[in-house]
Backbone as CSV, one residue per row, in Angstrom:
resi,resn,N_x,N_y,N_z,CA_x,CA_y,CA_z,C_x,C_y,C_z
1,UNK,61.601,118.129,70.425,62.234,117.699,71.646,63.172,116.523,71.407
2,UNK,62.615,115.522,70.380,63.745,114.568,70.346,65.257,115.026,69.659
3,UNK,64.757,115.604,68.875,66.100,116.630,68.318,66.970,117.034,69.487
4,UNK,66.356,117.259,70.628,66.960,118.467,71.145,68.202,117.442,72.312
5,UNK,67.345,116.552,72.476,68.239,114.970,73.252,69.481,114.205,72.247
6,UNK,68.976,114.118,70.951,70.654,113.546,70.408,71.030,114.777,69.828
7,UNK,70.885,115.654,70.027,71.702,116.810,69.657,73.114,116.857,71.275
8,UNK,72.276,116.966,72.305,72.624,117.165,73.021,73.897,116.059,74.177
9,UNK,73.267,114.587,73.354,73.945,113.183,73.768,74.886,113.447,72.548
10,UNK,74.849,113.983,71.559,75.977,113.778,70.301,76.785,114.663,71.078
11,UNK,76.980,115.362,71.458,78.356,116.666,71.660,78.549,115.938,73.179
12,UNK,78.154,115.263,73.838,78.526,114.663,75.388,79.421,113.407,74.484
13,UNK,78.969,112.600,73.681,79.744,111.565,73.345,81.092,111.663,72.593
14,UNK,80.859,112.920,71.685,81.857,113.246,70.562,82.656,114.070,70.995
15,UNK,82.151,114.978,71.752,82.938,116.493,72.194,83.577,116.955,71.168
16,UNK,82.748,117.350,69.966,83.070,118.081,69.157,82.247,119.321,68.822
17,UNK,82.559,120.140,69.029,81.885,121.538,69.358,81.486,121.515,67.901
18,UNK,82.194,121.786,66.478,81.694,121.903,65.368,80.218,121.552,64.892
19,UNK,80.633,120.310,65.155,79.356,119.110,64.484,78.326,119.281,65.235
20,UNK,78.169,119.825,66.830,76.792,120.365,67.305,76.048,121.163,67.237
21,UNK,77.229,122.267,67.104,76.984,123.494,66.484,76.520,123.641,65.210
22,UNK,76.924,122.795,64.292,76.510,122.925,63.089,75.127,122.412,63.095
23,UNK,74.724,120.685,63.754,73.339,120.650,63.885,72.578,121.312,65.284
24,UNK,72.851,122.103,65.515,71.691,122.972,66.568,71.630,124.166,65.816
25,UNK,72.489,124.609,65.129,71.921,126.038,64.084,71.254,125.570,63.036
26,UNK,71.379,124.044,62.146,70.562,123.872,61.420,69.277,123.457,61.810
27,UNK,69.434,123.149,62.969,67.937,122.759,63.619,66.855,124.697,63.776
28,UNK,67.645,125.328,64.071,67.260,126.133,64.543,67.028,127.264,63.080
29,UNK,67.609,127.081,62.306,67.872,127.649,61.059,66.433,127.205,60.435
30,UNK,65.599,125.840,60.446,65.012,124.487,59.575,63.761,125.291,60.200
31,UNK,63.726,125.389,61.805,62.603,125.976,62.540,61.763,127.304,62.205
32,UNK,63.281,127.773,62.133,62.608,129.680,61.787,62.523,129.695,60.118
33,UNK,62.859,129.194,59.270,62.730,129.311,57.863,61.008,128.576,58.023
34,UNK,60.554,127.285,58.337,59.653,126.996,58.585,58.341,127.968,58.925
35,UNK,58.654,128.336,60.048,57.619,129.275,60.708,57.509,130.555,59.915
36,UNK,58.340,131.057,59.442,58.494,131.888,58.654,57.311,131.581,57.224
37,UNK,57.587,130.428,56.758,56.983,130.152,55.715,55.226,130.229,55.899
38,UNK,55.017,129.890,57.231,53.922,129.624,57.507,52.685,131.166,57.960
39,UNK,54.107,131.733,58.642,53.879,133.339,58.946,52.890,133.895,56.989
40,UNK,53.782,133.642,56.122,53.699,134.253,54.876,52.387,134.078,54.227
41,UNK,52.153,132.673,54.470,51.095,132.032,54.152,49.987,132.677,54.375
42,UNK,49.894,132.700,55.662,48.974,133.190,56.621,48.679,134.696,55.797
43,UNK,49.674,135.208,56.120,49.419,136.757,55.757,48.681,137.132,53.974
44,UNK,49.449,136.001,52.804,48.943,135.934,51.916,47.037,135.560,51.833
45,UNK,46.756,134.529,52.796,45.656,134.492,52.741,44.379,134.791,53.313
46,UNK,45.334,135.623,54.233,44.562,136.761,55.171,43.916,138.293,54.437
47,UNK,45.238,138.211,53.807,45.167,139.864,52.850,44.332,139.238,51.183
48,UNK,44.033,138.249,51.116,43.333,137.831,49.840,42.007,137.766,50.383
49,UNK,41.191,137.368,51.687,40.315,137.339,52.443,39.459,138.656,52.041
50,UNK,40.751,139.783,52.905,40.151,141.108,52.879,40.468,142.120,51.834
51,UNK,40.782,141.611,50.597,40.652,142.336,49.390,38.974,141.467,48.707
52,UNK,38.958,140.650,49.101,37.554,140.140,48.422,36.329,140.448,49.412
53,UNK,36.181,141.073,50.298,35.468,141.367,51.315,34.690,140.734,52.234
54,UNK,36.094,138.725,52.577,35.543,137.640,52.675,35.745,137.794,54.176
55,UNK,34.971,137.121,55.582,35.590,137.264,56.645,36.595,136.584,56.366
56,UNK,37.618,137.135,56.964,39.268,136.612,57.473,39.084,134.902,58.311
57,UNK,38.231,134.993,59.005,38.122,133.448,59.925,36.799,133.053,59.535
58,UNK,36.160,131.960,58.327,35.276,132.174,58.285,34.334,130.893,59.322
59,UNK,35.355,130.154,59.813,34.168,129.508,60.886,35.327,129.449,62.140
60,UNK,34.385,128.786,63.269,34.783,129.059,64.346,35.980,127.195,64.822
61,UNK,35.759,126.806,63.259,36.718,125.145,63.411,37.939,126.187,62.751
62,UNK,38.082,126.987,61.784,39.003,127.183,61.459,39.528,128.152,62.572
63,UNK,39.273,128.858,62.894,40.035,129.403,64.424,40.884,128.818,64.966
64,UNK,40.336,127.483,65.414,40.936,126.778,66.813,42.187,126.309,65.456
65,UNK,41.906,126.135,64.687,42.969,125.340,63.569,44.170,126.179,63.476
66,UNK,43.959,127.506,63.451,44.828,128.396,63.101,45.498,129.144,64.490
67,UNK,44.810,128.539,65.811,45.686,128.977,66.777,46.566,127.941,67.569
68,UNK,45.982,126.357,66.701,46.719,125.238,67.269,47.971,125.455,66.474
69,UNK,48.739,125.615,65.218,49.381,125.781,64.229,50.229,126.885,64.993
70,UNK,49.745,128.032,64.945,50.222,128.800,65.323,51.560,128.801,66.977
71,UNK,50.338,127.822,67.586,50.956,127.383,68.870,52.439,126.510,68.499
72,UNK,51.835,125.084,68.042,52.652,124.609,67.370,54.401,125.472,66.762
73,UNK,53.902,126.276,66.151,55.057,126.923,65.869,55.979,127.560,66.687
74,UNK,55.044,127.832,67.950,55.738,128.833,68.501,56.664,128.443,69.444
75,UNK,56.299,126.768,69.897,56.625,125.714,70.595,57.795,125.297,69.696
76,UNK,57.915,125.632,68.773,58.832,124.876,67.830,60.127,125.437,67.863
77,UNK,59.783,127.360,68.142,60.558,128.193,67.669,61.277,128.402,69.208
78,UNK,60.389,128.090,70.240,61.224,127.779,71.556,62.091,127.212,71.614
79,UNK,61.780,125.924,71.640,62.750,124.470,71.636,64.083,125.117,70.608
80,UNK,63.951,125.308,69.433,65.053,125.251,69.053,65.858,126.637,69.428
81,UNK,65.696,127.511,69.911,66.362,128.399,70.536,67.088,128.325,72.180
82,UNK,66.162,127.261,72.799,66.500,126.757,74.056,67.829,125.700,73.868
83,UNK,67.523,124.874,72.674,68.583,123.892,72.456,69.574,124.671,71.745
84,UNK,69.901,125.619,71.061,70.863,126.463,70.696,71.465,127.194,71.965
85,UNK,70.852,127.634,72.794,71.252,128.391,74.134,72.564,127.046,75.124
86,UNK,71.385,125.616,75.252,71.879,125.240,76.035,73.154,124.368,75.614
87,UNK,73.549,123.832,74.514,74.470,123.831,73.950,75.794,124.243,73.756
88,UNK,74.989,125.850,73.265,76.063,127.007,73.302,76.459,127.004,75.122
89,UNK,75.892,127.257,75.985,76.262,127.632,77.253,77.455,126.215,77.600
90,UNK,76.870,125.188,77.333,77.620,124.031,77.797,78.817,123.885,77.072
91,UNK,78.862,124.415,76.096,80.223,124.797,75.277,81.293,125.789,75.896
92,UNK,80.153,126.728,76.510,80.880,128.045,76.868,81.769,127.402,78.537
93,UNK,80.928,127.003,79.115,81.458,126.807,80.668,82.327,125.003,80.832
94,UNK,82.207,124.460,80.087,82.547,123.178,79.644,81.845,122.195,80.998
95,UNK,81.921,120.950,80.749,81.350,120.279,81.532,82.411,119.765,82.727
96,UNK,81.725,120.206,84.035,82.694,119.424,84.898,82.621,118.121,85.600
97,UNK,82.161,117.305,85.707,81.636,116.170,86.097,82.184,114.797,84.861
98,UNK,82.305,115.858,83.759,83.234,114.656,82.880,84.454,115.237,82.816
99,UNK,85.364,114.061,82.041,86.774,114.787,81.241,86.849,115.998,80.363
100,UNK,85.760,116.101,79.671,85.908,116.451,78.452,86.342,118.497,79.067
101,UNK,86.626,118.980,78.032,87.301,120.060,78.643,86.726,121.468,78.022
102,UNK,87.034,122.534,78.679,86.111,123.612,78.403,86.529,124.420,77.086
103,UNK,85.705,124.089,75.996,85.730,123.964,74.476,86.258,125.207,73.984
104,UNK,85.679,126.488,75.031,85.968,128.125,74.307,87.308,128.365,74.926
105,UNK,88.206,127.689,75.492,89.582,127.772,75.497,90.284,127.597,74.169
106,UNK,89.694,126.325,73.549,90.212,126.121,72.251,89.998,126.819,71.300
107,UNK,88.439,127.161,71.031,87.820,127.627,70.033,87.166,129.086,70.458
108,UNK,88.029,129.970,70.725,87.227,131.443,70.980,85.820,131.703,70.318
109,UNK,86.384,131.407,68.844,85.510,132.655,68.241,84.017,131.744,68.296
110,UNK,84.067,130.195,68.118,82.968,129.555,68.868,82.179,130.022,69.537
111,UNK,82.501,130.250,70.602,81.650,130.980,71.759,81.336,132.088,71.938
112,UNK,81.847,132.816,71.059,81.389,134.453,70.740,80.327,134.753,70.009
113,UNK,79.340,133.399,69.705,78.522,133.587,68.850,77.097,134.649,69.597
114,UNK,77.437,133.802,71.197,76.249,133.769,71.869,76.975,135.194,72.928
115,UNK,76.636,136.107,73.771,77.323,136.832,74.530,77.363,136.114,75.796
116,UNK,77.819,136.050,76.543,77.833,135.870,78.214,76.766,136.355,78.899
117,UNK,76.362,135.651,79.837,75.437,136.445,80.715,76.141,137.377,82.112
């Protein structure tokens, strides 16, 4: 979440579509490579479990461990897709309440990343 506030105060101050864009996809890029990693993990030591004919969860602390994590991630993988959305949208429609001016006039192919609703 704090990411998701100077991500979002950087492109209000700078109005530079690039440099937000570039950190809200690496944010979002950092997230899913992450979770991903963790996905793998999981699966590696899930499928080593049940080739040794070990239970998969063998107590009921590691459960809650592996669905807080899990949560965790999934919370993670929100946020940075929400802050990629809202970004992108505020790029797309530009802001009216300030100067700054509506960005996908300048930069088409910018805003073509995301489709229109």
């Amino acid at each position: 979440m704090g990411v998701s506030v100077s991500v979002g105060s950087t492109g209000a101050v700078l109005g530079s579509t690039e440099a937000v864009w570039c950190a809200v996809s690496g944010y979002l890029a950092v997230m899913s490579a992450i979770a991903a990693a963790y996905s793998l993990l999981q699966l590696l030591i899930t499928g080593s479990r049940l080739l040794k004919n070990a239970p998969v969860i063998p107590s009921r602390r590691q459960a809650w461990l592996i669905l807080a994590a899990d949560q965790i991630f999934a919370y993670a993988l929100v946020s940075a897709g929400s802050v990629a959305f809202g970004i992108t949208n505020l790029n797309r429609t530009g802001i009216n309440h300030t100067a700054l001016p509506n960005f996908c006039k300048a930069l088409p192919s910018f805003c073509d990343h995301i489709p229109s609703q």
